[in-house]
C-alpha positions in Angstrom: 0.0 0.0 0.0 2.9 2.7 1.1 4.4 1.6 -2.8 1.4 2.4 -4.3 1.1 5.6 -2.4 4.7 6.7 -3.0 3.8 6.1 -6.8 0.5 8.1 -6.7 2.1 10.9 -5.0 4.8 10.7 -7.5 2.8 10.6 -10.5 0.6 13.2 -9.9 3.4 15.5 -8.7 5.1 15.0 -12.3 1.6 15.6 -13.8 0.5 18.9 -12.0 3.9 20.3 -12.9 3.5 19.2 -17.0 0.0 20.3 -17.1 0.8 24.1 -15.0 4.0 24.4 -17.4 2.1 24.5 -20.5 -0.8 27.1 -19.1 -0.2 30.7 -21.3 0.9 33.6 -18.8 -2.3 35.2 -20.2 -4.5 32.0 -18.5 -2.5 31.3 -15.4 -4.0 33.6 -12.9 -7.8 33.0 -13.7 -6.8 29.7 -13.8 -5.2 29.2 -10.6 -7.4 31.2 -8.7 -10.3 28.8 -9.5 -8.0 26.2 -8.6 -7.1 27.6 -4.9 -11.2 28.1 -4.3 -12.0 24.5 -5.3 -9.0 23.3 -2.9 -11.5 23.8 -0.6 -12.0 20.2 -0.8 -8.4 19.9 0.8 -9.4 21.9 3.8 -12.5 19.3 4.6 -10.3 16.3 4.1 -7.6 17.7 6.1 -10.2 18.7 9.4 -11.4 14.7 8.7 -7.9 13.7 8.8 -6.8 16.0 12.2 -10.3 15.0 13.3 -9.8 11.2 13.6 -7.6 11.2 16.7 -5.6 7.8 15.9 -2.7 9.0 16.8 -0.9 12.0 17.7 1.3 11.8 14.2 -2.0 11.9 12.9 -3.4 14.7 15.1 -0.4 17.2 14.2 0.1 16.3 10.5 -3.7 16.8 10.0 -2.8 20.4 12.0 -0.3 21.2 9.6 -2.7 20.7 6.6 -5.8 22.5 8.1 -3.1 25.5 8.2 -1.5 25.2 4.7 -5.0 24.2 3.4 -6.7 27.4 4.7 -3.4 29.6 3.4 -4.1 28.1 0.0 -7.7 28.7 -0.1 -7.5 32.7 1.5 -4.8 33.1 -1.2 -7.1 32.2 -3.9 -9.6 34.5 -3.4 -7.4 37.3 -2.2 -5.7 36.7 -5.7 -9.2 36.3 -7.6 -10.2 39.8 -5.6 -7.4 41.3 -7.2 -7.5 40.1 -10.6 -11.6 41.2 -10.7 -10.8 44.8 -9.0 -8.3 45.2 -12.4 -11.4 44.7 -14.8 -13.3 47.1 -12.7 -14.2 50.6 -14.2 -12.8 53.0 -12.4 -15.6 55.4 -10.5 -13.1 58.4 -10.0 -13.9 61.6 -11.2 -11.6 64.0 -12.3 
């Protein structure tokens, strides 16, 4: 089981990074904001996994990813804020 994880974990690493590399500089931002809001998914599996109390391993690394999970997903929208207020008309008047 560890094998097939190592192999999983490897294999999608050397995916993510193919598929990211060929995104056009025009694209990445929308792109990856979306991404970073849908991790959200990441932040509920990591509470289940810090939830489960099997061990304390388990306890702290589930910790860990509730933190970097929430970092990702605050990012996202801070970075999806930012890319809308640039497309925003500007309400100044001169």
């Amino acid at each position: 089981m560890l094998i097939f994880s190592i192999t999983l974990f490897v294999l999608a690493t050397f995916l993510g990074y193919e598929l990211i590399s060929k995104v056009p500089p025009l694209l990445h931002t929308p792109l990856m904001s979306g991404a970073n809001a849908i991790s959200g998914i990441t932040l509920v599996g990591a509470i289940l996994a810090a939830g489960t109390g099997a061990s304390n391993l388990s306890t702290y690394l589930g910790l860990f990813a509730v933190i970097f999970a929430t970092i990702n997903v605050v990012g996202g929208f801070m970075v999806t804020r930012r890319m809308l207020l640039m497309f925003k008309k500007s309400t100044k008047k001169d």
